[in-house]
Kinemage of the C-alpha trace (Angstrom):
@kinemage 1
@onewidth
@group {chain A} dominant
@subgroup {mainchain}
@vectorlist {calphas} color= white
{ca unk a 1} P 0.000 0.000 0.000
{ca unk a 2} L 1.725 3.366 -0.943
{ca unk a 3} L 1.572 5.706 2.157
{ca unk a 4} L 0.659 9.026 0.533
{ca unk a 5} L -3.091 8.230 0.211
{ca unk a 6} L -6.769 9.867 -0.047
{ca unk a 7} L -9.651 9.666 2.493
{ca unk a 8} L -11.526 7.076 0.808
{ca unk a 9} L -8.131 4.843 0.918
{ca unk a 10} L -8.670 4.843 4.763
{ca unk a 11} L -11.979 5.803 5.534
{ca unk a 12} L -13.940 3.422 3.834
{ca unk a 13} L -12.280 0.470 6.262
{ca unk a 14} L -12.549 2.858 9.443
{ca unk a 15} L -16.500 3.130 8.205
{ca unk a 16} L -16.830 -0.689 8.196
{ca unk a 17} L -15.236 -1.090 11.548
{ca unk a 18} L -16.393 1.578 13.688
{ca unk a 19} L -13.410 3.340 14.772
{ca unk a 20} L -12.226 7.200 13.132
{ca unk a 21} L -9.016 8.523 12.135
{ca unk a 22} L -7.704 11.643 13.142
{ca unk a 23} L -7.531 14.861 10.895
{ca unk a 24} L -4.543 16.471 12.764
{ca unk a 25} L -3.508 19.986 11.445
{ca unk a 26} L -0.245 20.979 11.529
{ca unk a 27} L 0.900 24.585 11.187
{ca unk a 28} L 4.902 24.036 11.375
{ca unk a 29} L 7.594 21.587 11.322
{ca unk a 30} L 7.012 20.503 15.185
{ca unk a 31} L 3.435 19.878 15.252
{ca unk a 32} L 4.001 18.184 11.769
{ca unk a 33} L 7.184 15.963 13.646
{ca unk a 34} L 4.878 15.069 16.294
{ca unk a 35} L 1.750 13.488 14.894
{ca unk a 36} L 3.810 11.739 12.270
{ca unk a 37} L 5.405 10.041 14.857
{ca unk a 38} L 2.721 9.331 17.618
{ca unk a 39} L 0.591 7.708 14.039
{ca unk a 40} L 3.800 5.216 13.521
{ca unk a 41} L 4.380 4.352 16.815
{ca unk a 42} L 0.104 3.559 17.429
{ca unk a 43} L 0.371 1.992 13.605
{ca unk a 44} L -2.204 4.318 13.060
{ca unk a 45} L -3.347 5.777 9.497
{ca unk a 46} L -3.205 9.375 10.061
{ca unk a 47} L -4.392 12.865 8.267
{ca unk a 48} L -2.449 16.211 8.588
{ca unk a 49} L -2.313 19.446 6.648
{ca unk a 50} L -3.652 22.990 7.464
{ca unk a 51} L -7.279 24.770 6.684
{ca unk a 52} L -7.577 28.172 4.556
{ca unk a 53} L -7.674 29.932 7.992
{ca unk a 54} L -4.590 28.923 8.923
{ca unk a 55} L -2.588 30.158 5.505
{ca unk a 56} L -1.403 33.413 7.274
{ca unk a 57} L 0.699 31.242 10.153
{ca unk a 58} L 2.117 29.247 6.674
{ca unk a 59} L 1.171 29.170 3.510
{ca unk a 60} L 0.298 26.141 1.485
{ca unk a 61} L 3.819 26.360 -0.660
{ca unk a 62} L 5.817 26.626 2.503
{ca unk a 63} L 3.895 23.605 4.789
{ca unk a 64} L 4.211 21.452 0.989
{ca unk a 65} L 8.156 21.672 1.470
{ca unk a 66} L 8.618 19.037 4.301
{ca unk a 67} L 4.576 17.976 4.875
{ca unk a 68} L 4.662 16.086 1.445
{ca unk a 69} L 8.220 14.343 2.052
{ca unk a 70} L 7.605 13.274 5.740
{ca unk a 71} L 3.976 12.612 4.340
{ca unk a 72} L 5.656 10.029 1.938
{ca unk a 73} L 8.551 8.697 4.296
{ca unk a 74} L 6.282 7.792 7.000
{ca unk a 75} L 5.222 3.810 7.682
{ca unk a 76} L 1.626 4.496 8.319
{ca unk a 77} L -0.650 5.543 5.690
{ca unk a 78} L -0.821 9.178 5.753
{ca unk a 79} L -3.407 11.986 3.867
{ca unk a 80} L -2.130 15.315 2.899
{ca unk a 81} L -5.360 17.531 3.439
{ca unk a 82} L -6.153 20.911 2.665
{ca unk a 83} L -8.843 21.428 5.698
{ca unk a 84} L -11.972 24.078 4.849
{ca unk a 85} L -11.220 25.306 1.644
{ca unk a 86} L -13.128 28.359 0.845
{ca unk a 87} L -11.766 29.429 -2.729
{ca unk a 88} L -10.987 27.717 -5.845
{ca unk a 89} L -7.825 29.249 -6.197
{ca unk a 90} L -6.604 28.072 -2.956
{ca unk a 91} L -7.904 24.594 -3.499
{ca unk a 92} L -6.194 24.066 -6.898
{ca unk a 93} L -3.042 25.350 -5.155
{ca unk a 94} L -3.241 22.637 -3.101
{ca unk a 95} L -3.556 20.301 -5.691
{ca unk a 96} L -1.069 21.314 -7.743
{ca unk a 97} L 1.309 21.346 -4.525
{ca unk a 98} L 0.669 17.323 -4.393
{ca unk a 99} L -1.942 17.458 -1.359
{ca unk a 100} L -3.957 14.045 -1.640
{ca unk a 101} L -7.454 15.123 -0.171
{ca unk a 102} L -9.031 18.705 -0.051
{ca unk a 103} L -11.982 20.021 1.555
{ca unk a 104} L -14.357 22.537 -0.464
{ca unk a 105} L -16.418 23.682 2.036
{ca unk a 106} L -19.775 25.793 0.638
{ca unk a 107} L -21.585 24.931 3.830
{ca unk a 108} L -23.148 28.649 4.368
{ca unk a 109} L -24.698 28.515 0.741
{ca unk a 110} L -27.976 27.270 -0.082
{ca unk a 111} L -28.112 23.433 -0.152
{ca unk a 112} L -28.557 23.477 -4.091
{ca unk a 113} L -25.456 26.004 -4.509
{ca unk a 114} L -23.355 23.453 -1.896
{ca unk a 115} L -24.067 20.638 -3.623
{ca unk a 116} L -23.579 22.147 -7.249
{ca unk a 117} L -20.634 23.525 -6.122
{ca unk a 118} L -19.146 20.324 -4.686
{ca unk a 119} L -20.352 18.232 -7.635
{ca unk a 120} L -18.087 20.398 -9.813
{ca unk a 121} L -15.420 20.302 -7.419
{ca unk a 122} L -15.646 16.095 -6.990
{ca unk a 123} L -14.980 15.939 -11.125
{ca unk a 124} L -12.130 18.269 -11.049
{ca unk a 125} L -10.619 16.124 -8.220
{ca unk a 126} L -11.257 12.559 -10.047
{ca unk a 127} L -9.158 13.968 -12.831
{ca unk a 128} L -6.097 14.810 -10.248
{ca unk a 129} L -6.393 11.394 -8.175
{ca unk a 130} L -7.542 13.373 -5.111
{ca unk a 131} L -10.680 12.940 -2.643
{ca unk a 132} L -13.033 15.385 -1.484
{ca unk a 133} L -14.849 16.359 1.580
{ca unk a 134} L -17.903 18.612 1.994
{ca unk a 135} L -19.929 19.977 5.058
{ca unk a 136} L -23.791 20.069 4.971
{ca unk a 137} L -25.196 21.875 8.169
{ca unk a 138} L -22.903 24.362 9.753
{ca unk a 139} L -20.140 23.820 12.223
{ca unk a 140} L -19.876 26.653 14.115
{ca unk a 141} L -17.366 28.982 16.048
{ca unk a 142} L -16.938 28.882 19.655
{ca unk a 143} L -16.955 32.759 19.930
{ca unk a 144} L -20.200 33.504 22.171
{ca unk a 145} L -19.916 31.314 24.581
{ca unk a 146} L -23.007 29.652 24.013
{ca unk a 147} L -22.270 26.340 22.207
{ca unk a 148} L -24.594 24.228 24.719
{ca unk a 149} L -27.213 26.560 22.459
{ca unk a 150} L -26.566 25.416 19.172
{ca unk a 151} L -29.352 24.381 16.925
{ca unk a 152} L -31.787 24.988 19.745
{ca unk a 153} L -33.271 28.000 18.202
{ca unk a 154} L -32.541 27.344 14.755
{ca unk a 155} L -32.894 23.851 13.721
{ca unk a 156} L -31.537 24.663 10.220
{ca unk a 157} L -27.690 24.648 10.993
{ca unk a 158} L -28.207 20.708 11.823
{ca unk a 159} L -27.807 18.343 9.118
{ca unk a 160} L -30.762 17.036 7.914
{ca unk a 161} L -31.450 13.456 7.100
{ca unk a 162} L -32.767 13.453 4.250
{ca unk a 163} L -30.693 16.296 2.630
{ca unk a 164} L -27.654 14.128 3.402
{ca unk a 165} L -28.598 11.258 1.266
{ca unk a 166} L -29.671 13.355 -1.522
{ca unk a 167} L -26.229 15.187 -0.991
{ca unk a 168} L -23.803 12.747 -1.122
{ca unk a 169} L -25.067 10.300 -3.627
{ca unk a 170} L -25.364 13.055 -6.181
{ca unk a 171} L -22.061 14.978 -5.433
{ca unk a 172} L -19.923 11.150 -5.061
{ca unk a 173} L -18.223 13.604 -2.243
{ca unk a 174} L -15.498 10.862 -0.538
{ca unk a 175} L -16.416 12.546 2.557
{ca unk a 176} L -18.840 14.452 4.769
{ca unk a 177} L -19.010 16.477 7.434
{ca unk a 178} L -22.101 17.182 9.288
{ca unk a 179} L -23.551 19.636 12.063
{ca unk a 180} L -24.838 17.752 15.191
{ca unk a 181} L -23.851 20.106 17.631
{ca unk a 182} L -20.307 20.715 17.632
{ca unk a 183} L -18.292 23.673 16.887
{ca unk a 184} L -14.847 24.824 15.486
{ca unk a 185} L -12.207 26.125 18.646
{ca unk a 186} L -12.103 25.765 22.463
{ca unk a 187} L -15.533 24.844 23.948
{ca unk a 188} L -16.525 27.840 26.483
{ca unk a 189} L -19.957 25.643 27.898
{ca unk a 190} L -20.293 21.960 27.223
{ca unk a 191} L -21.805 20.978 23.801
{ca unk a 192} L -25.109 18.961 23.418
{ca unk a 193} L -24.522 16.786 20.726
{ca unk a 194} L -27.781 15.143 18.249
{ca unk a 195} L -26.548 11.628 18.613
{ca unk a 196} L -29.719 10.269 17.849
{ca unk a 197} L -29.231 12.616 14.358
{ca unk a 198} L -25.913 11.568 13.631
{ca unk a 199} L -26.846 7.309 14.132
{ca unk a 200} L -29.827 8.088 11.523
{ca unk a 201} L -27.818 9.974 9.053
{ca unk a 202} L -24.790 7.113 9.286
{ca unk a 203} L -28.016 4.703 8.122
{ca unk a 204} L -28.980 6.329 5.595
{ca unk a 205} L -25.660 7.694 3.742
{ca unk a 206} L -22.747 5.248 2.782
{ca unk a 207} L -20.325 8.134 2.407
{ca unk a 208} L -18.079 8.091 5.712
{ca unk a 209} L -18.583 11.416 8.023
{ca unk a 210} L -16.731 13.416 9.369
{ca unk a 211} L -16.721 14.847 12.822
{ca unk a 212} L -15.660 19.145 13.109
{ca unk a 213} L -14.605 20.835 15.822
{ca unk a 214} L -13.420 18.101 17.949
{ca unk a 215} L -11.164 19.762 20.141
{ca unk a 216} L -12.723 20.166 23.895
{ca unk a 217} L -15.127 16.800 23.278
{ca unk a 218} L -15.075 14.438 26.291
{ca unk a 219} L -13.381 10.639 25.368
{ca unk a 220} L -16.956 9.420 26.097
{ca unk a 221} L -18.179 12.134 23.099
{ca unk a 222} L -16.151 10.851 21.197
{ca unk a 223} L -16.965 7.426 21.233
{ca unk a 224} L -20.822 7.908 21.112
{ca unk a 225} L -20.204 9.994 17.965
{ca unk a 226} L -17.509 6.840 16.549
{ca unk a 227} L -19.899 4.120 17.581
{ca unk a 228} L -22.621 6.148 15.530
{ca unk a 229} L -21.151 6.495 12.515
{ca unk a 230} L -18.364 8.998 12.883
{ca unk a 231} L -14.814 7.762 10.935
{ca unk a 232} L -13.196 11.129 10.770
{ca unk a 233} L -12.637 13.316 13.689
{ca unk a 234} L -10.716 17.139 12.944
{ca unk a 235} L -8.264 17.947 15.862
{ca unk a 236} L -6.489 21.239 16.029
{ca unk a 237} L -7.252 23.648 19.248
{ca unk a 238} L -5.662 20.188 21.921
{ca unk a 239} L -2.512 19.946 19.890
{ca unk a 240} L -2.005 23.814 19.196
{ca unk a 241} L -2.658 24.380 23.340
{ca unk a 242} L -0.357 21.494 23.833
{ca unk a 243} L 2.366 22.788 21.796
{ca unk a 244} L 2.098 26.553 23.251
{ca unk a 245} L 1.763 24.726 26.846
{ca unk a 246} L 4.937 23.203 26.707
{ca unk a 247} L 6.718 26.273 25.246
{ca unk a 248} L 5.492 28.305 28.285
{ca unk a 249} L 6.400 25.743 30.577
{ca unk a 250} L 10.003 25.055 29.138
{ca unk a 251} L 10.863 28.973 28.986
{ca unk a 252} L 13.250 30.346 31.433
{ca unk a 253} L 15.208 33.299 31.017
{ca unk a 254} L 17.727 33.014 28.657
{ca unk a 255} L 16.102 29.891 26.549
{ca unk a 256} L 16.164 29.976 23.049
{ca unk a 257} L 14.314 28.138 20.507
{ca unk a 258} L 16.416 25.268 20.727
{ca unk a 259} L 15.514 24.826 24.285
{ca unk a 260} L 11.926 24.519 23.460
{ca unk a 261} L 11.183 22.350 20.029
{ca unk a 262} L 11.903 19.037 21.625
{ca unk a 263} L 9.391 19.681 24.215
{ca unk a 264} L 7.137 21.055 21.909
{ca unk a 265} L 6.976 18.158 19.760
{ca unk a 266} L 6.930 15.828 22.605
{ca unk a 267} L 3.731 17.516 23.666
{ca unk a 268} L 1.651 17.428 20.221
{ca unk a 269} L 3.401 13.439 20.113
{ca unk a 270} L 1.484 12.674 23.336
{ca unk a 271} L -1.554 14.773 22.494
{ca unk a 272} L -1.756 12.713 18.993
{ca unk a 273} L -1.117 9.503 20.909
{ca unk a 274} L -4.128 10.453 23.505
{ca unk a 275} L -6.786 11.100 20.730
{ca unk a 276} L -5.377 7.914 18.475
{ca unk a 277} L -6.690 5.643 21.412
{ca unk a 278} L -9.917 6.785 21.900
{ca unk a 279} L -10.516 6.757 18.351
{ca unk a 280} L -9.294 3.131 18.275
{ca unk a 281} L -7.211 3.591 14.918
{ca unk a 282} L -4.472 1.965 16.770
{ca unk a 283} L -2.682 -1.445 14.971
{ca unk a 284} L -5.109 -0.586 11.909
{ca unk a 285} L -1.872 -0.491 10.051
């Protein structure tokens, strides 16, 4: 099995037995360094790369010039994935940069427009050998404080059953994410995740979905959400706490940089390694 590979390479397996695989992002060398190596040491199939909003910490050119060689040395099948794509020009970037899987994500447009959009998307990604995630709902921000609110007024930002099997079978989207109550950064009140939602939408679409805004989740979250149909789970707030963590922790007076990467790493390592057990990818490789 070559070890540069696409989502549906990995999640079609992790669909069929009921455990997820861990979209890790990875903004620099250290955080890159560290999930590598907690995924080979679990023999765990892992996913890194970086989301649009990330570009202004590094851009897609400069996390291409070591994420697609230690992407390709690594023993453990690993996806290169541009994360939340907003813009075509950005997305082909990342194609043409040798990224395996991308995310277009058209979640705030109308259903119609999303899935149009996505369609498209899916054909232009066949051609390059790539897979292709969409979002149908709307994961939101944790910015108010009020994420135990979600969907309790509005209904709307959920995804809906029905739309979800209409979605992916006419898009042939390799993955999807839907909107059960999560959202994207550090949870200020505990969520309330649709469960119930999530189990019906896992019977009714074949396409393997995709968990956002995983960060903050209990390990008992998670596993209700695996166990119901989850086989992709985004992480990026734990390890990018971990990593600043240990840099605060490992600064004295007088440190310099060199005095705080192997810690660094070390932390996002035993994040990764914490996450890759309760999502139960361990020995799948």
């Amino acid at each position: 099995m070559k070890l540069l590979v696409t989502l549906n390479e990995i999640l079609v397996d992790a669909k069929a037995k009921k455990y997820a695989v861990g979209l890790f992002n990875t903004v620099n060398l250290e955080m890159a360094k560290g999930v590598i190596s907690a995924a080979e040491d679990m023999k765990s199939p892992v996913i890194i790369g970086t989301a649009e909003v990330l570009l202004p910490y590094a851009s897609l050119e400069e996390l291409s010039y070591f994420l697609l060689p230690m992407a390709k040395k690594a023993t453990v099948p690993v996806v290169l994935h541009f994360d939340h794509g907003l813009t075509r020009n950005k997305i082909n970037e990342a194609i043409s940069l040798g990224f395996s899987s991308i995310m277009y994500d058209c979640s705030v447009k109308s259903f119609e427009d999303n899935l149009a959009e996505v369609a498209d998307m899916v054909k232009t990604a066949r051609k390059a050998g790539i897979s292709v995630e969409a979002e149908l709902g709307h994961v939101g921000a944790n910015d108010t404080g009020a994420a135990e609110n979600v969907g309790e007024k509005d209904d709307s930002i959920y995804t809906q059953v029905a739309q979800a099997k209409d979605f992916a079978e006419r898009t042939n989207v390799d993955a999807l994410a839907v909107a059960i109550g999560t959202a994207h950064g550090a949870y200020k009140s505990k969520p309330k995740l649709d469960i119930q939602r999530l189990k019906e939408i896992s019977e009714a679409v074949k396409t393997p979905l995709v968990l956002h805004g995983g960060s903050g989740l209990s390990d008992d979250d998670f596993r209700s959400c695996i166990a119901n149909g989850i086989s992709k789970v985004n992480i990026f707030t734990d390890i990018n706490c971990a990593a600043a963590l240990a840099a605060f922790q490992n600064y004295t007076e007088g440190s310099g940089m060199t005095d705080l990467i192997n810690p660094i790493v070390k932390a996002v390592y035993e994040e990764t390694i914490k996450k890759i057990k309760v999502f139960d990818s361990c020995g799948k490789y």
